[in-house]
C-alpha positions as CSV (number, residue, x, y, z in Angstrom):
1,X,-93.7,27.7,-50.5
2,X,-90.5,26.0,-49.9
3,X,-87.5,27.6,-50.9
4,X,-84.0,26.4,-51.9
5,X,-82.5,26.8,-48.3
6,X,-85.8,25.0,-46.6
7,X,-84.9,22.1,-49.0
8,X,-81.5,21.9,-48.2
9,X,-82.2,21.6,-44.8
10,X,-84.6,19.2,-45.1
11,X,-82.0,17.1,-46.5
12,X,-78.8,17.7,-44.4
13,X,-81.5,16.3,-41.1
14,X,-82.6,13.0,-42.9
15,X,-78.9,12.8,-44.6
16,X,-78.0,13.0,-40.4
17,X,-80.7,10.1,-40.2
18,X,-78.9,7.9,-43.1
19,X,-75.9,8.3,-41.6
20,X,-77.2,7.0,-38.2
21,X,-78.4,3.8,-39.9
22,X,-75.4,3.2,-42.3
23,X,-72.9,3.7,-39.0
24,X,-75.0,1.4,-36.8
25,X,-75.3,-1.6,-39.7
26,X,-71.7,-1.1,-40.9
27,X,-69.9,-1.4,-37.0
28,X,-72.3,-4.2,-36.9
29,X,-70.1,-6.2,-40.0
30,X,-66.7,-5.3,-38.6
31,X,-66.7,-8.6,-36.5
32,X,-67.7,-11.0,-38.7
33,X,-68.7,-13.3,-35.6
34,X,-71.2,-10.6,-34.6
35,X,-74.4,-11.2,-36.9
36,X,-75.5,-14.8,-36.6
37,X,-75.3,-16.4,-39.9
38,X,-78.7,-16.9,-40.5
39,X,-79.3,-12.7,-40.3
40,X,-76.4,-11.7,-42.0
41,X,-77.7,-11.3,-45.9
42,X,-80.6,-8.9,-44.3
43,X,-78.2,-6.9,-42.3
44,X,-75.5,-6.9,-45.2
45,X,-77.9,-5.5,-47.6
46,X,-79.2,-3.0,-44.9
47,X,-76.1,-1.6,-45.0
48,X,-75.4,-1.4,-48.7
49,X,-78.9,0.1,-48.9
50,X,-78.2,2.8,-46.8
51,X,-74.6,3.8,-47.6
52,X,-76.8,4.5,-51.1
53,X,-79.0,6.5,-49.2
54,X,-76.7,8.7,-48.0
55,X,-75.1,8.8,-51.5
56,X,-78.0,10.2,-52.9
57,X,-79.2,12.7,-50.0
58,X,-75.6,14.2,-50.5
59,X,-75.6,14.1,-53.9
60,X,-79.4,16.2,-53.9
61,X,-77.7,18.6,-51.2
62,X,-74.6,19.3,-53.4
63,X,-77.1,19.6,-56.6
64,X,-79.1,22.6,-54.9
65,X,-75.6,24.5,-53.7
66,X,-75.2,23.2,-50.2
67,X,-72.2,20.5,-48.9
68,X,-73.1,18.2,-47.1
69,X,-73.0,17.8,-43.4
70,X,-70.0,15.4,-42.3
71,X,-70.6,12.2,-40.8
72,X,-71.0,12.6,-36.9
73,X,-68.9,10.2,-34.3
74,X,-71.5,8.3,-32.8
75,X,-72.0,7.0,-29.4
76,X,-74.5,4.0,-29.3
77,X,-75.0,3.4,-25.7
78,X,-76.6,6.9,-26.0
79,X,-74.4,8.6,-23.7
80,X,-74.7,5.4,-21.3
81,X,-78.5,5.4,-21.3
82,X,-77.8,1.9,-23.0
83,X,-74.9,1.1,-20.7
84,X,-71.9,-1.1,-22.1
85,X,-73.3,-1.5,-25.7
86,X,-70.1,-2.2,-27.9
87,X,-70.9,-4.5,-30.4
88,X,-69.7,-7.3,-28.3
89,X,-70.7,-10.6,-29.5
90,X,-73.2,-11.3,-26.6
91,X,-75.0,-7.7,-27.7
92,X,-76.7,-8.4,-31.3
93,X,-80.0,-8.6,-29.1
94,X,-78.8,-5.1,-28.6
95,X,-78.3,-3.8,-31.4
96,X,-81.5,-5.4,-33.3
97,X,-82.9,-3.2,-30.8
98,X,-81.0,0.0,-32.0
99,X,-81.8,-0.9,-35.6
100,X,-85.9,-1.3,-34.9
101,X,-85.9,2.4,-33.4
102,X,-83.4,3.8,-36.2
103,X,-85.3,2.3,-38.8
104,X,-88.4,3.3,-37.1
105,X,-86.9,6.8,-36.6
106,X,-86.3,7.3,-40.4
107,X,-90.3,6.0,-41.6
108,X,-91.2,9.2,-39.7
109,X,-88.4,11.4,-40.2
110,X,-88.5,10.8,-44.4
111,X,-92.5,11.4,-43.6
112,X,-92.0,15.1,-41.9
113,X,-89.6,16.5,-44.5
114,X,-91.8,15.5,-47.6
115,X,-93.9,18.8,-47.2
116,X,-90.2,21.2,-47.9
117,X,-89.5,19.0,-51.1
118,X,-93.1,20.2,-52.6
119,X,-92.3,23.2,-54.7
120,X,-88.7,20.5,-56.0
121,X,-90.0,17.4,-57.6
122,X,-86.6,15.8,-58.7
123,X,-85.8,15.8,-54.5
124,X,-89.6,15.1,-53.2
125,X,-89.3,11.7,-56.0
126,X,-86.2,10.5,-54.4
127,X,-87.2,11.2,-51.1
128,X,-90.5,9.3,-51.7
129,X,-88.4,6.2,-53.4
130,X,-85.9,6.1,-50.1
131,X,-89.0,6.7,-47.8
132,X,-91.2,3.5,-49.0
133,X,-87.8,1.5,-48.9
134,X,-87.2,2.6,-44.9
135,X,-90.5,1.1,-44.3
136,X,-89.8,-2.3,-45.9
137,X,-86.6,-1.9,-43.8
138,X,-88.3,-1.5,-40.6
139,X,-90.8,-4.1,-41.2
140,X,-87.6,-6.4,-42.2
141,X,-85.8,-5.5,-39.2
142,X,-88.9,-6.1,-36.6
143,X,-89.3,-9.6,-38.5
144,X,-86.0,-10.7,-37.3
145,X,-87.0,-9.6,-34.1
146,X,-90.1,-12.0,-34.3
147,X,-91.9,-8.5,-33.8
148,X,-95.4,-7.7,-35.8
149,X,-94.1,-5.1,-38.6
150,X,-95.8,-2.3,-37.6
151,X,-96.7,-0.1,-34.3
152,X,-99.3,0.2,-31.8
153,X,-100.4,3.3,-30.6
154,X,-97.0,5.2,-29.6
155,X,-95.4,1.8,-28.2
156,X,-92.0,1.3,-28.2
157,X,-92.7,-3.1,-27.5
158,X,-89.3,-4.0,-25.3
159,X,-87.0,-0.9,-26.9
160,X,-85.4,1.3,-23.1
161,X,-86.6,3.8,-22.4
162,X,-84.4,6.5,-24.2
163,X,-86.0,5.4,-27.2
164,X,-89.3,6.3,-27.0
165,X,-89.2,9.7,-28.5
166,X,-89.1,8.0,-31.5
167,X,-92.8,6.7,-30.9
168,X,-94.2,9.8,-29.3
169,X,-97.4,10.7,-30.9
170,X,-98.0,7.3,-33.3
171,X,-101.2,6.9,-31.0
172,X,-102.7,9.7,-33.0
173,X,-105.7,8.8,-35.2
174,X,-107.3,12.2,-36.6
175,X,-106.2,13.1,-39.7
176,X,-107.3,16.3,-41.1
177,X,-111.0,16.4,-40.7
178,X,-111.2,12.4,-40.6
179,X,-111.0,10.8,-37.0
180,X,-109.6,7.4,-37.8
181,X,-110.5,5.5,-35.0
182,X,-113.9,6.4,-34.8
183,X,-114.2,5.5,-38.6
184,X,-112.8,2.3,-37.4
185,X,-115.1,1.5,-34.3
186,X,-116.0,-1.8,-36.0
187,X,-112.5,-3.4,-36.4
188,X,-110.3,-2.6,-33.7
189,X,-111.3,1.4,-33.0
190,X,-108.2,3.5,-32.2
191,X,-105.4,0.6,-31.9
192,X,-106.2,-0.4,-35.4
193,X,-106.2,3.1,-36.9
194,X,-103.0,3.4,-35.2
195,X,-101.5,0.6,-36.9
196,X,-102.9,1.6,-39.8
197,X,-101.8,5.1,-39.9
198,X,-97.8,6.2,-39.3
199,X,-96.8,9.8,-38.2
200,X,-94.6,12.2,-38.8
201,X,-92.1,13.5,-36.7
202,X,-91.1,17.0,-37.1
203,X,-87.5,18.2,-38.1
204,X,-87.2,19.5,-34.4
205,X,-88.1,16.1,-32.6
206,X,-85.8,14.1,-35.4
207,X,-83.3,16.3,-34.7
208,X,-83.3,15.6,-31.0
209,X,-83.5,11.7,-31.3
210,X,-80.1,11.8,-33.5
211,X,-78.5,13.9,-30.8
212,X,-78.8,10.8,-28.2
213,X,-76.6,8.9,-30.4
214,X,-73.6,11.5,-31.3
215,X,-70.5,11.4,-29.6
């Protein structure tokens, strides 16, 4: 059973994850000439959306007796594994990038941290109103990229390299006791159930993904 500390926990790592997101989408509105026009309500909104995620993760944390973590400095070339990413104008190809994996990143993370919420209901509803939200957001965020909205086995389509722990183990298909693929042999087998299905990622691997990006 989850206590109070697990719960706060839970919450400082995805409150790590918001503020990943809200930093990426609001350095992306700080030159206005940056977001083309025709993306700039969707990324706007982002933003607003997740500066009221991290809003309410803190105000759950402070609720239960913890303070919430501080904002980290970020580093978005990922200590130079994305070399020379600065927001430039030429770079929004870029950063659409960063913003498929970081909302990617927080479908799973929201997913792996419902299980410490389960003995606290006002936290796990929250947490299950932001989750569903960071799904419409990644499927929003691969439109724009004239990407299909969800993923295929554990691939990362054209993110580098450094990203892909974000899609390690989304190939997976058993569930429990029910193998999903082979339940599925007659439409598509595995790469459907795949698509179907999203993962988890535990607090350890989440952890570790937000690490590439902080200063």
């Amino acid at each position: 059973m989850a206590d109070t500390r697990d719960a706060i926990d839970a919450l400082q790592l995805l409150l790590q994850v918001a503020h990943l997101q809200s930093e990426l989408y609001s350095r992306a509105l700080v030159d206005p000439a940056f977001v083309p026009a025709s993306d700039a309500a969707v990324i706007g909104t982002l933003s607003q959306q997740e500066v009221a995620h991290v809003s309410s993760l803190s105000a759950l944390i402070t609720e239960r007796g913890g303070v919430p973590a501080a904002r980290p400095t970020f580093d978005f070339t990922a200590k130079g594994a994305i070399p020379g990413f600065a927001f430039a104008v030429d770079q929004y190809a870029t950063f659409t990038m960063l913003a498929q994996a970081a909302e990617d990143l927080g479908v799973r993370a929201y997913k792996g941290q419902l299980a410490e919420l389960l003995t606290d209901l006002p936290a796990l509803v929250t947490l299950l109103a932001i989750h569903s939200v960071e799904g419409r957001h990644a499927a929003e965020v691969r439109r724009l990229r004239g990407k299909k909205s969800w993923i295929t086995g554990d691939s990362r389509d054209d993110l580098p390299p450094v990203l892909q722990p974000v899609y390690d183990g989304e190939a997976n298909v058993v569930v429990g006791a029910i193998d999903a693929g082979a339940a599925a042999s007659q439409v598509g087998g595995a790469t459907t159930a795949s698509e179907a299905l999203d993962e988890p990622l535990d607090a350890v691997r989440v952890g570790a993904i937000v690490a590439l990006f902080v200063a």
